[in-house]
C-alpha positions, 0 to 999 in steps of 0.5 A, spaced: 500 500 500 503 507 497 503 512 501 503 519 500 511 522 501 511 528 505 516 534 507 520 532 512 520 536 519 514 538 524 507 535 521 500 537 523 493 536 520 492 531 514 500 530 514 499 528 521 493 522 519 497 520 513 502 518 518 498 516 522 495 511 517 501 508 513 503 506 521 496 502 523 497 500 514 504 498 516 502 495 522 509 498 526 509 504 531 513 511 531 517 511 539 515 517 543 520 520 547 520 525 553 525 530 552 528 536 557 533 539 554 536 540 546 541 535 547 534 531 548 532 532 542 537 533 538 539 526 539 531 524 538 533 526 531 539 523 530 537 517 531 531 518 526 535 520 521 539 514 522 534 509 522 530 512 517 524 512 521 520 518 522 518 519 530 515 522 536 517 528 540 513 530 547 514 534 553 511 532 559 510 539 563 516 538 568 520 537 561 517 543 558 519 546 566 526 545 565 527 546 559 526 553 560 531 553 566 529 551 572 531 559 575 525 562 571 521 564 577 514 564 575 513 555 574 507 555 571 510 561 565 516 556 565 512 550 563 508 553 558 514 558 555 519 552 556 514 548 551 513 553 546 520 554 546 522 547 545 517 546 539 520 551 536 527 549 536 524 542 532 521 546 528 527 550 526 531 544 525 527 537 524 526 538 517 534 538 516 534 532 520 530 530 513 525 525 517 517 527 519 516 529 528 510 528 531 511 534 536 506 533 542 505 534 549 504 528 554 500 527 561 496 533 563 491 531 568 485 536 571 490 542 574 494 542 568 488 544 563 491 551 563 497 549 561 494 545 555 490 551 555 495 557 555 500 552 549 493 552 545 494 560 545 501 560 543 498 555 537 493 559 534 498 565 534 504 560 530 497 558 526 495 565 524 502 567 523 504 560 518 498 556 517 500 550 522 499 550 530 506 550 533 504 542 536 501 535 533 497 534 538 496 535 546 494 529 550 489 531 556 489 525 561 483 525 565 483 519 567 482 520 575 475 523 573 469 521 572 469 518 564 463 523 563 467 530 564 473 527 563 469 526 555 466 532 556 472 537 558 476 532 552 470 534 547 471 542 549 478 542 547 478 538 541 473 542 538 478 548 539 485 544 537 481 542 531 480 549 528 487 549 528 488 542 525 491 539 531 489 533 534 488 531 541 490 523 545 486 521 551 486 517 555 481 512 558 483 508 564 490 509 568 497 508 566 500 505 573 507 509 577 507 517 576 511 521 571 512 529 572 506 529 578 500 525 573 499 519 575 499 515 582 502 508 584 496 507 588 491 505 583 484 499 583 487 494 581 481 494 575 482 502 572 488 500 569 484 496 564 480 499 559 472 498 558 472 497 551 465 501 553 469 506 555 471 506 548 466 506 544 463 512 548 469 516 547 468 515 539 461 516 539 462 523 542 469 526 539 469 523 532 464 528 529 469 533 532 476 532 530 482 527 530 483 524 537 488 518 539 487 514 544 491 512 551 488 505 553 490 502 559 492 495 559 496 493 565 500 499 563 505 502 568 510 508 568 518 505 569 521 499 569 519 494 574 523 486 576 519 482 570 512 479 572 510 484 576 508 488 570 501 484 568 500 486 560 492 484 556 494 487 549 487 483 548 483 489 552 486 493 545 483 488 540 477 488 544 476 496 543 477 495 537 472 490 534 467 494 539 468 499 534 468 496 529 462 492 530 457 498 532 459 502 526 461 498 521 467 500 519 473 497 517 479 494 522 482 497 527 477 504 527 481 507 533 489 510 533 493 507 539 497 509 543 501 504 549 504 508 554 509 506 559 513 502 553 520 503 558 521 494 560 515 492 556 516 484 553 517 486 545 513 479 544 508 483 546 510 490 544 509 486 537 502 484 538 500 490 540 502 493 533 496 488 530 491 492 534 492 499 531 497 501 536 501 507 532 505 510 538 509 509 543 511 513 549 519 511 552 521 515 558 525 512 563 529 507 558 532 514 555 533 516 561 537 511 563 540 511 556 543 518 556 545 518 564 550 511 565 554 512 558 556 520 562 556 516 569 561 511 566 566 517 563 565 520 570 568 514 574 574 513 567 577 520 568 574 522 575 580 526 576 579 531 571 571 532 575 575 535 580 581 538 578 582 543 572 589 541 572 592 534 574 595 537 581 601 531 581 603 532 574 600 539 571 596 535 566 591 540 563 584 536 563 580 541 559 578 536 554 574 531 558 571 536 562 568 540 558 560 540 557 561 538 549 565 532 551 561 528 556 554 530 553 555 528 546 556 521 550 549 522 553 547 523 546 550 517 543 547 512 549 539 516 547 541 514 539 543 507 542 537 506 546 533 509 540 536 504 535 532 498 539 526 501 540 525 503 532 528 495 530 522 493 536 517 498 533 517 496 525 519 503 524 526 503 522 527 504 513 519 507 513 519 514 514 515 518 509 520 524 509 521 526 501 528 529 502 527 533 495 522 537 499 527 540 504 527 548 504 535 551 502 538 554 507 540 561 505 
């Protein structure tokens, strides 16, 4: 099945369904990664760009906190401008990358609402200034709420997100752990299953709407746990989808998926899931990981030169091992490493859909 080429960066609006499409056609999965920093995010593209593969860029609100400096006095202005900020610096440079990114915010649960809300207004300027909104798509988590204000307050803001060709992910029963605030360790045992039910309520009410995706639980739990203690049903997903299918009449896997906590997953089941019309994956901690043990190993191999500019016994200058760019190119080399795995795991690796005759000249 052909699919249509697209012009490599930052893709919204019908680009971003037709990624979308050749993913779920394709049956493989795009990685999601958390990034704080622009050492993240550049190592996020490189590793697309190796692999061929297009990808997902997101922040969760602490991300996009400390990506604006963590002196900014005002946090709740640091999650928002930290996010605009890191958009714009993808925007600026993912096409050179010369693959397609997703650009998308994680978790926002009930108090975060204002967040989502004041990215919203940075969107609808950047749309009436470009013609695209700043981000691909925000997630609005409300699974702590009752379903119905939790379709409710999703239907509100899809309805604005819609007018500027975004799209919106929601989730439908609770990821286990906690990440940036969202999120609890102490959850009934049963929230962390989705009801396909659930389900087929939130596609009745949003789908005339606009697009939306949707995170739904299925043992699902943020980090990486000792194996066994982590209890996956990818069956829940296929049982949502041929829920849908059914009452409307439509064709396979109606519903865009989205597995979260994907960190420590078996990949037998990471494949399985791929049948069910998962496109996205969320991976945080293994990336985290990933890029603090290569520096930690550096560390401990030149420890004198992260205590002495100049060696104190032989007059040895250390400049070259501790000089930012030294070890935080290691850092990125551990995320690309890790992000090889994860593309190989998904079936994305050699499908982007990035035409690279279609990259703007550089003046």
């Amino acid at each position: 099945m052909s699919h249509p080429s697209l012009k490599p960066g930052v893709v919204t609006g019908k680009d971003y369904l037709a990624l979308v499409k050749a993913c779920k056609d394709g049956q493989y999965a795009l990685p999601a990664v958390n990034v704080v920093s622009t050492n993240s995010v550049n190592a996020v593209m490189e590793a697309a760009a190796k692999n061929k593969s297009d990808v997902i860029i997101q922040l969760s609100n602490g991300g996009a906190e400390f990506y604006a400096g963590k002196g900014m006095p005002d946090g709740f202005q640091a999650k928002v401008l930290g996010a605009v900020s890191a958009a714009k610096h993808v925007h600026l440079l993912a096409e050179h990358y010369g693959v397609c990114v997703v650009l998308h915010t994680d978790h926002a649960n009930k108090k975060l609402i204002p967040w989502v809300e004041a990215m919203l207004d940075h969107g609808e300027a950047h749309y009436k200034e470009t013609g695209k909104p700043l981000f691909s798509s925000h997630m609005i988590d409300l699974s702590e709420e009752d379903i119905d204000f939790n379709l409710s307050e999703c239907a509100r803001l899809l309805k604005r997100m819609a007018k500027i060709d975004m799209s919106i992910e929601i989730e439908l029963g609770c990821t286990g752990g906690e990440e940036d605030g969202v999120g609890s360790d102490d959850i009934d045992n049963a929230k962390l299953y989705t009801q396909p039910e659930d389900v087929l309520k939130a596609y009745d009410l949003l789908t005339p709407l606009g697009h939306f995706s949707v995170a739904a639980s299925f043992g699902n739990v943020h980090g990486v746990y000792k194996p066994g203690n982590v209890k996956l049903r990818p069956e829940i997903l296929k049982n949502s989808q041929e829920l849908v299918q059914k009452t409307h009449k439509t064709a396979a896997n109606p519903l865009d998926l989205v597995f979260h906590g994907g960190s420590g997953s078996d990949k037998a089941q990471i494949t399985e899931t791929l049948g069910y019309g998962v496109f996205k994956m969320n991976i945080d901690t293994d990336t985290q990981f990933a890029f603090s043990e290569p520096v930690g190993k550096f560390v401990e191999a030149n420890a004198k030169a992260f205590k002495y500019q100049i060696d104190p016994d032989d007059g040895t200058p250390y400049k070259k091992f501790y000089d930012p760019r030294k070890w935080l190119r290691l850092a990125e080399e551990g995320v690309v490493t890790r992000l090889n795995e994860a593309f190989a795991d998904l079936r994305s690796a050699g499908k982007t859909l990035a035409d690279n005759s279609k990259i703007s000249k550089v003046a």
